[in-house]
C-alpha positions as CSV (number, residue, x, y, z in Angstrom):
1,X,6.9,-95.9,155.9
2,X,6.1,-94.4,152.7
3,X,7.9,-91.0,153.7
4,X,10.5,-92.6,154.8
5,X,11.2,-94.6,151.1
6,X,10.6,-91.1,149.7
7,X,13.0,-89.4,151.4
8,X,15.8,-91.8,150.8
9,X,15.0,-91.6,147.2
10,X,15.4,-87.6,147.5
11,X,18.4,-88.2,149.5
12,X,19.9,-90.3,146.5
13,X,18.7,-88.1,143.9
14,X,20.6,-85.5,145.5
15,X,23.6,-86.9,145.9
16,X,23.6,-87.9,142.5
17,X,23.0,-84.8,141.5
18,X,25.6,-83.7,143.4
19,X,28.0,-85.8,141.7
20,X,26.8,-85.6,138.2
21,X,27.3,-81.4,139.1
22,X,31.2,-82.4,140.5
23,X,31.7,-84.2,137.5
24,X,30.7,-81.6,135.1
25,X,32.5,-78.3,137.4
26,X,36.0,-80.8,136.7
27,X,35.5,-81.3,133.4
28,X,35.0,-78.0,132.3
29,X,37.9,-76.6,134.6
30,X,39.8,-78.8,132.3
31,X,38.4,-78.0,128.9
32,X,39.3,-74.5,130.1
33,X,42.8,-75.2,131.0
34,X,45.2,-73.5,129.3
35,X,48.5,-75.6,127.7
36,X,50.5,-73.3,126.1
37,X,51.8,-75.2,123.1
38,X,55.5,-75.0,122.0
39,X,56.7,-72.0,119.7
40,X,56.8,-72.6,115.9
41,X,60.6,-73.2,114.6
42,X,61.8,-70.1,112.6
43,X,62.9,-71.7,110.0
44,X,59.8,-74.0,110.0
45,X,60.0,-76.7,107.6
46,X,56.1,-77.1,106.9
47,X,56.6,-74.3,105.0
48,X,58.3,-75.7,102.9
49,X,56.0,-78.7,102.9
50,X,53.1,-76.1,102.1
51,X,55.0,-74.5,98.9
52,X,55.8,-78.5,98.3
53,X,51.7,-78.9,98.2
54,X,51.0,-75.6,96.0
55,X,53.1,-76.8,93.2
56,X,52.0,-80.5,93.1
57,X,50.6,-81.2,89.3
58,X,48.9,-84.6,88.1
59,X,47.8,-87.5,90.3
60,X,50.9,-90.0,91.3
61,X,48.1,-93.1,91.6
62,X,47.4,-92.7,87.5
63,X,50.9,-93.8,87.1
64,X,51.1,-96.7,89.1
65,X,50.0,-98.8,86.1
66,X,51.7,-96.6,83.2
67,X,55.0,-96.8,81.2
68,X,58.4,-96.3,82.8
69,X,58.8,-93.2,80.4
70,X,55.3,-91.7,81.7
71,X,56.1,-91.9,85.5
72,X,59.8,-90.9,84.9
73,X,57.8,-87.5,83.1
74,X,55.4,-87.1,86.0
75,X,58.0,-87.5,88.6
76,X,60.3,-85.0,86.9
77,X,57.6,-82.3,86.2
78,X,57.1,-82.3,90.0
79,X,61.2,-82.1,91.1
80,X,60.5,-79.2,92.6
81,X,57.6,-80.5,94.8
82,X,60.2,-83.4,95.7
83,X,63.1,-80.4,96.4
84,X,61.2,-78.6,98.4
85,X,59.9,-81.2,101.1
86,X,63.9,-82.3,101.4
87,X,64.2,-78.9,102.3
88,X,61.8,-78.8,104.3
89,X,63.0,-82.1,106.4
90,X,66.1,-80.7,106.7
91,X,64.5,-78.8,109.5
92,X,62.8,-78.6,112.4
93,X,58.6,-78.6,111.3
94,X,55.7,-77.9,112.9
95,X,52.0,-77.1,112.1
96,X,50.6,-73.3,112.8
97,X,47.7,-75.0,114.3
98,X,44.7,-72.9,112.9
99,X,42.2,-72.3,116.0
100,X,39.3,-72.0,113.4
101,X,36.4,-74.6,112.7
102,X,37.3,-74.1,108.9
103,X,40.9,-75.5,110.1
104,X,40.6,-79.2,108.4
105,X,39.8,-77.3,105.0
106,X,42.9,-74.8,105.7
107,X,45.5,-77.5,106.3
108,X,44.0,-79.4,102.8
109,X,44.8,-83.0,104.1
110,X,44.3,-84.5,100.7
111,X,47.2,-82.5,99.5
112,X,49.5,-84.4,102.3
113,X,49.0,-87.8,100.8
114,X,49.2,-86.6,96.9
115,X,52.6,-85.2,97.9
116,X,53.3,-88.6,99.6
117,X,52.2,-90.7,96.9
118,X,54.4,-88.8,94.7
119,X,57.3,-89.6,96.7
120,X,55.9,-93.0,96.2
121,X,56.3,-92.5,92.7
122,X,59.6,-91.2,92.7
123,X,60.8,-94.2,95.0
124,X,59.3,-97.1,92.4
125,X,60.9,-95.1,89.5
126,X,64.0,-96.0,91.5
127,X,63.2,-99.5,91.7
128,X,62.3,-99.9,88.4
129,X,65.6,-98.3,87.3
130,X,67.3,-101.1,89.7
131,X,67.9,-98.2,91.7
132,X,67.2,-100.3,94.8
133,X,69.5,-98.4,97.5
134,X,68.0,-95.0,96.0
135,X,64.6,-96.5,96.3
136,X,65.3,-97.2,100.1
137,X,66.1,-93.7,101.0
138,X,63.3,-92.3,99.0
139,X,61.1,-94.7,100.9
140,X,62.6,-93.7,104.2
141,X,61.9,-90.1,103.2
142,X,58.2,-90.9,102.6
143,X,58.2,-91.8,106.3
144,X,59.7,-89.0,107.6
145,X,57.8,-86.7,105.5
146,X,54.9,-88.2,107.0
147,X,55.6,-87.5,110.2
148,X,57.2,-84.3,110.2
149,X,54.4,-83.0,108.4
150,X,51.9,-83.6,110.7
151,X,53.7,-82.4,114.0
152,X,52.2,-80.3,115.9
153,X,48.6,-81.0,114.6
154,X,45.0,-82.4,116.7
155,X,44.2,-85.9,116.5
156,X,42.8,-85.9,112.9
157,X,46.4,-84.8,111.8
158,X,48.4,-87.5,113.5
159,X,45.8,-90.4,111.7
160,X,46.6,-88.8,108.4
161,X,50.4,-88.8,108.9
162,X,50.2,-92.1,110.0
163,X,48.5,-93.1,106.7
164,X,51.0,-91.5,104.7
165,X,54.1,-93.3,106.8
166,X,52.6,-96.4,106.6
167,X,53.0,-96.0,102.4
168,X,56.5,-95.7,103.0
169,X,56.6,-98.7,105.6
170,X,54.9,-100.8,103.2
171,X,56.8,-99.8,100.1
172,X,60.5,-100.1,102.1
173,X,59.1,-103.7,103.4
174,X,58.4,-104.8,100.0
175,X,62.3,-104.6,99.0
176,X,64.1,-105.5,102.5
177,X,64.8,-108.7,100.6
178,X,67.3,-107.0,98.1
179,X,68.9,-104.9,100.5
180,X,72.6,-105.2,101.0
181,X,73.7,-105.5,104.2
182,X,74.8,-102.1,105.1
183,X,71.5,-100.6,103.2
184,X,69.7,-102.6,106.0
185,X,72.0,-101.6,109.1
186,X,72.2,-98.0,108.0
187,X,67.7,-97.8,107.6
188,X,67.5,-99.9,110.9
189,X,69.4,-97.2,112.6
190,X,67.8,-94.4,110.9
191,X,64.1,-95.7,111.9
192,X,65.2,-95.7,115.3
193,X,65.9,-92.3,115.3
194,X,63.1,-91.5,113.7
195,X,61.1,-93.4,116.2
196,X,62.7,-91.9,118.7
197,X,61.8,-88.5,117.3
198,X,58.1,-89.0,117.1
199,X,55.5,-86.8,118.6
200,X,54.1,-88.8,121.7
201,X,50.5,-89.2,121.6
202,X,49.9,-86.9,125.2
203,X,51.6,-84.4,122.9
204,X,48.9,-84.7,120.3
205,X,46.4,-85.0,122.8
206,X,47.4,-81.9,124.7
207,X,46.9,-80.2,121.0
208,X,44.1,-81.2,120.4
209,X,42.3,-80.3,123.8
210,X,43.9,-77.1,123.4
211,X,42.3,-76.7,119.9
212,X,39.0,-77.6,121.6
213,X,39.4,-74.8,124.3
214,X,39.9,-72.2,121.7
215,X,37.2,-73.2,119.2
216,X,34.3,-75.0,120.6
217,X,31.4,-72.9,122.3
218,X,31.5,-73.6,126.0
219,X,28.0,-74.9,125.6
220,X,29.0,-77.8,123.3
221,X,31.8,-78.4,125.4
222,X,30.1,-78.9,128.5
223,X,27.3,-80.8,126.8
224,X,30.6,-82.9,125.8
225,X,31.5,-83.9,129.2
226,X,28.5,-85.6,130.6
227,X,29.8,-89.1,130.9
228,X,27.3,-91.3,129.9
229,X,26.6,-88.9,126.6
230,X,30.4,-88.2,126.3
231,X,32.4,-89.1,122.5
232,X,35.2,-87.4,123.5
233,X,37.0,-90.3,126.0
234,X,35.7,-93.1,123.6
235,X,37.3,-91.1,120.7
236,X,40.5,-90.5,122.4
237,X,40.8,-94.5,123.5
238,X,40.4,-95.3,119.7
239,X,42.8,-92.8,118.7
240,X,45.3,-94.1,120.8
241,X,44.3,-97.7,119.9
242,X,44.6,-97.0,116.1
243,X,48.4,-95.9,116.4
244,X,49.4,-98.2,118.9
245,X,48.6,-100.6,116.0
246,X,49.8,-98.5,113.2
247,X,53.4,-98.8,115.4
248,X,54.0,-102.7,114.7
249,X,54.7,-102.7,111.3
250,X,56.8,-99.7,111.5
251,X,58.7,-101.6,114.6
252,X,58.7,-104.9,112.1
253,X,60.3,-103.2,109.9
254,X,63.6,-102.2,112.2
255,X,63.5,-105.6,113.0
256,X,63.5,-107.1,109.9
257,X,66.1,-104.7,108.3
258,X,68.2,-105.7,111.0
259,X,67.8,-109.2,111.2
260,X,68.6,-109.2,107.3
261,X,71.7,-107.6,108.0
262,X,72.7,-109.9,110.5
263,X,71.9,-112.7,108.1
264,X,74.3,-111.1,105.2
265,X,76.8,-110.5,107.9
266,X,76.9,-114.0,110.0
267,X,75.3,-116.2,107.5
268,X,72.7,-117.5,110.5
269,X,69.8,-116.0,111.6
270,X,69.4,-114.7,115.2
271,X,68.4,-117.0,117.4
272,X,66.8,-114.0,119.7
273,X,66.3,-110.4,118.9
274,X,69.1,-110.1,122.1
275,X,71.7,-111.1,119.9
276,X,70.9,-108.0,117.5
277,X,71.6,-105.2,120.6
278,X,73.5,-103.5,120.5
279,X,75.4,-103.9,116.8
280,X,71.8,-103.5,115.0
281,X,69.3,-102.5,117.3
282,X,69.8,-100.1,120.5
283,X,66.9,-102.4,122.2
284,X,64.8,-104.7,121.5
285,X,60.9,-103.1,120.3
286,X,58.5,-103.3,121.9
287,X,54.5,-103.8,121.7
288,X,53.1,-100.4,122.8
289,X,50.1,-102.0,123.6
290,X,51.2,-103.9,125.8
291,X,54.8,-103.1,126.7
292,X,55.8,-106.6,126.0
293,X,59.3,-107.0,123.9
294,X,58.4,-108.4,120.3
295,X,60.3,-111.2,119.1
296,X,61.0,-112.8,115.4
């Protein structure tokens, strides 16, 4: 009896074994898949972004408190920061992803948000000039240059550009309410677009593992597999959590613009989002998480 129970525990072990050993062999056969990423634009716009970082002088966030006549200084010592990343949007971008463990240091994240925060800057100048329009499309460029400038990067990237977009949601949000109506159906269309434009998170993803196939040992990659020790799937689940959420204000925002301009134009509010498609919005959003069409 004994033998018996013993060798149906070795018959168990084994096939355990033999699993945790299938596991591992298709893991690391796709670790060590290759994903040839697309080729860089020529003329790449992060380059301009790069030469937009290099020349950046003072720190945007000690003016948010100052006089008008200090931040309309700081934002005009750095007009060729702001020149060069409207150049820079003006075309297609994308990051020369570094395959170096340095590579976080190399792409000088920090640098991203001073540049955004200065375009921050030059947008509440606006504002405070009763500039509002201009303020708008500043705003809107704050968005785009967060997301053009991160293109093309890992997971650590996207978060960051994220971060920097969301300063631009926020600030163009804050002033929806003194939009005229075609302000707001002109930036309702324009996020869209720019929504429609975004890098999709299997993109990033796809960067990202192909970062990891070119920089991390094989040991430590392996090691990284074993699923009851693995980071790497609980990482990527909150990575794709964190933007799913970082989407609905972006998404409220359409809405709202548009709904204001329906307001200003019909004198009513919508009784549905429906009734916005397809004069002010192409479709109605929806919740990424779920896939579920918002409403207001």
């Amino acid at each position: 009896m004994p033998d018996r129970k013993f060798k149906r525990g070795k018959a168990f072990f084994t096939l355990c074994l033999l699993i945790l050993l299938s596991v591992l062999a298709y893991e690391l056969v796709e670790l060590n898949r290759k994903t040839p990423l697309p080729p860089l634009p020529n003329p790449n716009g992060y380059d301009d972004f790069v030469k937009a970082q290099n020349l950046i002088v003072g720190t945007s966030a000690d003016f948010a408190w100052g006089s008008l006549e200090d931040l309309r200084k700081h934002v005009a010592e750095n007009a060729g920061v702001l020149k060069f990343v409207r150049i820079g949007l003006a075309k297609q971008c994308r990051i020369a992803l570094s395959f170096t463990t340095n590579y976080l240091d190399l792409r000088s994240l920090g640098d991203i948000k001073r540049v955004t925060r200065l375009l921050e800057a030059e947008g509440r100048l606006a504002e405070l000039e009763r500039r509002t329009n201009d303020a708008a499309r500043i705003y809107l460029v704050t968005i785009r240059y967060g997301m053009e400038s991160c293109r093309g990067g890992v997971m650590i990237d996207h978060l960051v550009g994220i971060a920097c977009e969301t300063i631009g949601v926020n600030a163009l949000q804050r002033i929806t309410a003194s939009l005229d109506a075609t302000a707001c159906r002109d930036l309702s269309k324009q996020l869209q677009e720019i929504e429609r434009r975004q890098e999709s998170l299997a993109d990033v993803m796809r960067n990202e593992a192909e970062w990891v196939r070119l920089t991390i040992p094989v040991w430590q990659r392996v090691a990284a597999t074993i699923p009851f020790a693995s980071l790497t799937r609980r990482a990527q689940k909150n990575f794709v959590t964190k933007c799913n959420q970082s989407e609905l204000p972006f998404k409220r925002l359409i809405i709202d613009l548009a709904v204001r301009a329906y307001e200003l134009d019909r004198g009513r509010h919508p009784r549905s989002l429906n009734e916005l498609v397809p004069d002010y919005l192409d479709a109605v959003p929806v919740d990424p998480a779920t896939g579920m069409k918002l409403t207001n």
